[in-house]
N, C-alpha and C positions, 0 to 999 in steps of 0.2 A: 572549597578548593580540593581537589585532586591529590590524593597521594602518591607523589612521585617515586615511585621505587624504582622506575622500567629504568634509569640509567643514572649514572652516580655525576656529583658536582663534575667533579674531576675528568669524568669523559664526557662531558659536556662542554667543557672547556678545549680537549683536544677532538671533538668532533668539528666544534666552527672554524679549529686551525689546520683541518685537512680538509672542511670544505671550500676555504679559499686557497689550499696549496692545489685543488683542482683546474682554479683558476691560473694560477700561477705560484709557483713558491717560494718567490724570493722575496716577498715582503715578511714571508710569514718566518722564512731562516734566519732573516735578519731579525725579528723580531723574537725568536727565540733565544738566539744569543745575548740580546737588549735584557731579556727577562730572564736571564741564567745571571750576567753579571749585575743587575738589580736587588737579584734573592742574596746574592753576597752581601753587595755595599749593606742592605737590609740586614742580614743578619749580620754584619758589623755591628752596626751602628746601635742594636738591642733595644731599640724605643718604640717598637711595633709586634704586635705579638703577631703567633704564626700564621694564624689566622685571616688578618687584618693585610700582613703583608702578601698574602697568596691570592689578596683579587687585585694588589697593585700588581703581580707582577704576574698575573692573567690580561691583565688590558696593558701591561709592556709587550705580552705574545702578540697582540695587534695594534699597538701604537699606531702603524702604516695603512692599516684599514684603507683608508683615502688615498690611498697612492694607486690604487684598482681603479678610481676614476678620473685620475688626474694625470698630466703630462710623463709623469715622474716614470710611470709604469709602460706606457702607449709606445715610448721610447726606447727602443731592445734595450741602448746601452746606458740609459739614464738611470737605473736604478742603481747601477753599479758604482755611481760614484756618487761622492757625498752630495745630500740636496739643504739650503738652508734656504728657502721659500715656505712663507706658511702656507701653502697650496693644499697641500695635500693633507698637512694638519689641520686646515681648518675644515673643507671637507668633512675628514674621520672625524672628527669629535662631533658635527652636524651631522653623520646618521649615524652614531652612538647613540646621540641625546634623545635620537628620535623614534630608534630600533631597539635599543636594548634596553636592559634593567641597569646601565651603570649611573643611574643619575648622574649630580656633579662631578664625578670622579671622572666624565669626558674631558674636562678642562686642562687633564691633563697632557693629555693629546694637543688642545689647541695650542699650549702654551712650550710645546719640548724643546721645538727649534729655537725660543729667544735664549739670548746669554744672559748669565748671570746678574747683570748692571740692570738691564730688564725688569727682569724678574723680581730681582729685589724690591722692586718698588710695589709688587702687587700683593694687596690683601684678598689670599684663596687660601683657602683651608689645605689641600694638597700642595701646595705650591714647592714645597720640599721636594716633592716626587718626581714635577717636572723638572727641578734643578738637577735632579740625579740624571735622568732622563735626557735632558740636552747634553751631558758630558759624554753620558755613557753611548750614544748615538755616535759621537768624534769617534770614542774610541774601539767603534764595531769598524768605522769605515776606515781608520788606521790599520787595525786587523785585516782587515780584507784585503790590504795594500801590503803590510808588511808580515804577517803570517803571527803565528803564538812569540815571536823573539821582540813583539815590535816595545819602545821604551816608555813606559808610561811616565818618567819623569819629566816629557815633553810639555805636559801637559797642566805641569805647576808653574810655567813661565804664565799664561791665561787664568791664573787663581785669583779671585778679587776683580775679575773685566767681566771673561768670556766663559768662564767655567767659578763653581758654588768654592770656596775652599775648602770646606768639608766635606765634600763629595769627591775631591782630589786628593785630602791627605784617606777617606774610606777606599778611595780606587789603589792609590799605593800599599796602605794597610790590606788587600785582599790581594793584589799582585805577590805580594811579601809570603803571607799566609799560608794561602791556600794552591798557588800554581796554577792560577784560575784561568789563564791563556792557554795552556798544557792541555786543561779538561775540555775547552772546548776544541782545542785543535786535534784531540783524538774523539772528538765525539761523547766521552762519558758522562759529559755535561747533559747533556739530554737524559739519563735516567736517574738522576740526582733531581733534576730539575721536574721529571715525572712525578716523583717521589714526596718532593714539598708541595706540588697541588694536591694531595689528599688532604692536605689543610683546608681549599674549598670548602666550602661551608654553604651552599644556596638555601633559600630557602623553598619550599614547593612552588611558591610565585612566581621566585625568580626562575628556578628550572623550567615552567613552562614555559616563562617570556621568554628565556635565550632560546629554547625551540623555536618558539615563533620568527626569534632575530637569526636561525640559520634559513630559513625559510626569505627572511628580507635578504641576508647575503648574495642570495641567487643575483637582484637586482644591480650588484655591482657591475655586472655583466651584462645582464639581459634583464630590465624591466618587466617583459616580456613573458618570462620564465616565473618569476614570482608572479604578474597577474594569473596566470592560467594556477598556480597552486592555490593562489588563492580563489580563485572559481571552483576549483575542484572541491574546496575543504565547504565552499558551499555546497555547492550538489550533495556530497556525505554527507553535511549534516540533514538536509531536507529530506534525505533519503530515509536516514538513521531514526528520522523523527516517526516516518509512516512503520518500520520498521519496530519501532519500539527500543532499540538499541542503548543503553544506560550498561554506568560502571566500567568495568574493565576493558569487557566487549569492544564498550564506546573510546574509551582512552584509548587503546589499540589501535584503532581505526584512525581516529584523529591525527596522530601522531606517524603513523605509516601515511598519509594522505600528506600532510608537511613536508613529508621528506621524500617522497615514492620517487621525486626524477631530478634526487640531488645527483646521480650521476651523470645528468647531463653539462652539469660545467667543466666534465673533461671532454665533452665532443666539440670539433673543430666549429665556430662557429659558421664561417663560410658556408658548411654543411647546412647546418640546421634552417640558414637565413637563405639558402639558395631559391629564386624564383622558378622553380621549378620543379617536376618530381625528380624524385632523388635516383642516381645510380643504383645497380645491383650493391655495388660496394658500397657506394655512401648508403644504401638502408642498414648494411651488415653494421658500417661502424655507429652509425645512432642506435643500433640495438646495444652498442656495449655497455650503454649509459644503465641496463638495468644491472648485469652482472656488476658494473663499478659500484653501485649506490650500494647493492646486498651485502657486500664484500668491506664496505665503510660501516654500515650502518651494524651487519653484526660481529662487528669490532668491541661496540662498545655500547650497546645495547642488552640489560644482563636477563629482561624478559622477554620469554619464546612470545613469537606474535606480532610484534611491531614489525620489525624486518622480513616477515615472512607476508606480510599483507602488503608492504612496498614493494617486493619484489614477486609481487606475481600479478602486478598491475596490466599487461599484456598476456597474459594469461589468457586461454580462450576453452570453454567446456568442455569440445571436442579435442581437445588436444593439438591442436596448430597453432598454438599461440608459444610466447617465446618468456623467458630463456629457456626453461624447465620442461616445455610439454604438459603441464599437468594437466588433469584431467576432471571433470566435475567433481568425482569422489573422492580428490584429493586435495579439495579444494573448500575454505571455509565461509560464509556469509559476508562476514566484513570483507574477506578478499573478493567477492562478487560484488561488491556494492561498491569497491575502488575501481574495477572492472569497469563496470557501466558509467560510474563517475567520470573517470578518466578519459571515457567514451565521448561522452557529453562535453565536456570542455575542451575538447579538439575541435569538436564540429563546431563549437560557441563561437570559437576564437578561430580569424583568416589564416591560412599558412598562402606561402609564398606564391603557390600553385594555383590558389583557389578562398574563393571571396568566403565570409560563414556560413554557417548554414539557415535558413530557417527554424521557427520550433516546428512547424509541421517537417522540413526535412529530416531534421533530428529524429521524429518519433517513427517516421517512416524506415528510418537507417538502423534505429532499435529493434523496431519490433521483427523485420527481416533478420537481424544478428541473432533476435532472440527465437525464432524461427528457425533458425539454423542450425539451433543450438551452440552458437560461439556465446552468449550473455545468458543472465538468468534471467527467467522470465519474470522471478516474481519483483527481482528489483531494477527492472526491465519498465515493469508496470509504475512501480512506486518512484520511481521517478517522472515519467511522463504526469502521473498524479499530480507533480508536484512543480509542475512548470512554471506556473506564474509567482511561486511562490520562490524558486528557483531566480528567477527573472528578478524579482523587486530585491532578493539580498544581493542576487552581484552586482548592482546598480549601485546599492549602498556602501556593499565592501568598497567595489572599484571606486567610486566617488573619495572614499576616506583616504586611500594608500594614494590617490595619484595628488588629491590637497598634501596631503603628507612631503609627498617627494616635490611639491610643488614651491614648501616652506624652506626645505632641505636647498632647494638651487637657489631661492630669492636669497637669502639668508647668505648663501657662500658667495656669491654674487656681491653681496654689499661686502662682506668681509674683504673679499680680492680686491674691489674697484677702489675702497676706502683703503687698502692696506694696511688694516686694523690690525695685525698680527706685528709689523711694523712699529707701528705708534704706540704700543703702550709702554 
């Protein structure tokens, strides 16, 4: 396993939550204040060390996860008021299960929206946490309605039905306390709340999977988006392999390759989906997707190298390439090998415009670039080397992710139609 030092638990947690505030941010605003007043009731309540309680109130930062594919979001004005359909929970917790490293602890998501009467009846290990979780949801969407003055003793008439009672007399106990509507209604809440995710604690496993799982977020949006990353992190590695590329070099790579065009979920999608080529402007604004991603990524990224190979993915030898201009001599091997990678699974993959390419077109469009000198030659060459071999893993990646996501819809599919969230 890999020593993860390039980025800390901590900004790996607020990496996924700015990779879907690209998408949109109000699931994630909502969920931060969900996970502000959770670290309270939490530290009330004193029965979880700090530890333990900073990955529950990491996955209260995206409890909503699922509302990115479901009605709830699709809807300008639907998120804005309260939703109690397990829609979107059931969803989020099915590509939790299926994306990331939170094992069981998705159940919490499944189960937020039942009331207390529910809930009580079910044997889950977490099950405490969604009870917190279904109140504390009421009284995010009271807040929003009635501002930091709203009453929380509304909310002990529902104690013993619709809401946990201990989770009603810990929300009064931290109304009391702390001021806790105050902090969030001037924002300070948020660097309090920065502050206790240095308790995060991953371990090297999990740091790489939740990589991996921002790499799947792409998909909330665009399917689309993540196949082509994941083609891409093929082509690198078949690349990396003629190349001899190991350790750091290699980590680097990989890891820039994951993330190289996470700033495209801030470009319109219309754009990017248009059957056609693109305006003078619409090119400009799909180039912004590189300055956004370098501008996230060395946020929080604390080694030189990653960031600096994702962002110079359009980068061309002679200096016409974008955002930078840089130029071959300014320029490193692995960022040449994302270069041509990146190259490769454009042409792999149809756009709007124009059907794929062949592999003979491919190698043709290379070796003219590398002729040009806009790609390098030498992994220019090490790629065409390595076509079939290129061929048989995307076949496989792709086969894996799309049964995956195939599990993911059957699976939410019986949930809805069964109204399983419902009947327990």
């Amino acid at each position: 396993m890999r020593t993860m030092d390039y980025i800390s638990s901590a900004n790996i947690c607020y990496l996924i939550c700015d990779t879907l505030c690209l998408i949109d941010k109000r699931p994630v605003e909502h969920g931060m204040r969900v996970a502000y007043m959770l670290m309270r009731l939490l530290e009330c309540k004193g029965s979880y060390d700090e530890y333990e309680a900073a990955e529950f109130v990491f996955l209260a930062m995206l409890h909503d996860i699922g509302a990115y594919k479901t009605d709830r979001l699709n809807d300008e004005l639907s998120y804005d008021e309260p939703d109690h359909s397990n829609k979107h929970s059931a969803y989020g917790s099915l590509f939790l299960k299926h994306t990331s490293p939170f094992g069981n602890r998705c159940d919490i998501i499944t189960y937020h929206h039942l009331p207390y009467y529910k809930l009580s009846r079910l044997n889950y290990e977490y099950v405490k946490i969604a009870m917190y979780l279904s109140l504390l949801e009421d009284v995010d969407a009271c807040y929003r309605k009635d501002g930091a003055e709203l009453d929380f003793h509304r909310f002990e008439a529902g104690a013993g039905n619709e809401y946990m009672p201990e989770a009603v007399m810990l929300l009064l106990k931290c109304s009391r306390k702390d001021g806790m509507m105050k902090q969030i209604e001037s924002g300070a809440y948020k660097e309090e709340l920065r502050k206790y995710m240095d308790y995060v604690m991953f371990t090297n496993e999990e740091k790489e999977n939740y990589l991996k799982f921002v790499m799947h977020c792409y998909s909330l949006r665009s399917k689309v988006q993540t196949i082509e990353t994941i083609v891409c992190c093929c082509v690198v590695d078949e690349i990396a392999e003629v190349l001899g590329l190991s350790g750091r070099e290699k980590d680097k790579l990989d890891y820039g390759t994951m993330l190289h065009d996470i700033g495209m979920l801030a470009i319109d999608p219309g754009i990017i989906k248009a059957p056609r080529e693109l305006t003078e402007s619409e090119t400009a604004e799909v180039r912004k997707h590189v300055e956004i991603g370098e501008e996230l990524l060395r946020k929080y990224f604390a080694v030189q190298g990653i960031t600096e190979i994702a962002a110079a993915h359009h980068e061309c030898l002679d200096g016409t390439g974008y955002p930078h201009g840089l130029r071959e001599g300014q320029m490193t091997l692995p960022q040449f090998t994302l270069q041509v990678a990146d190259c490769v699974t454009a042409m792999m993959n149809k756009r709007g415009y124009r059907q794929a390419l062949s592999w003979k077109e491919i190698k043709d469009v290379l070796l003219k670039q590398s002729l040009r000198r806009r790609l390098n030659e030498r992994i220019v060459q090490a790629s065409i080397s390595r076509f079939d071999a290129i061929e048989k893993r995307v076949r496989s990646e792709m086969r894996e992710f799309l049964e995956m996501h195939v599990r993911i819809n059957n699976q939410y599919k019986i949930i809805v139609d069964s109204n399983l969230g419902e009947e327990v």
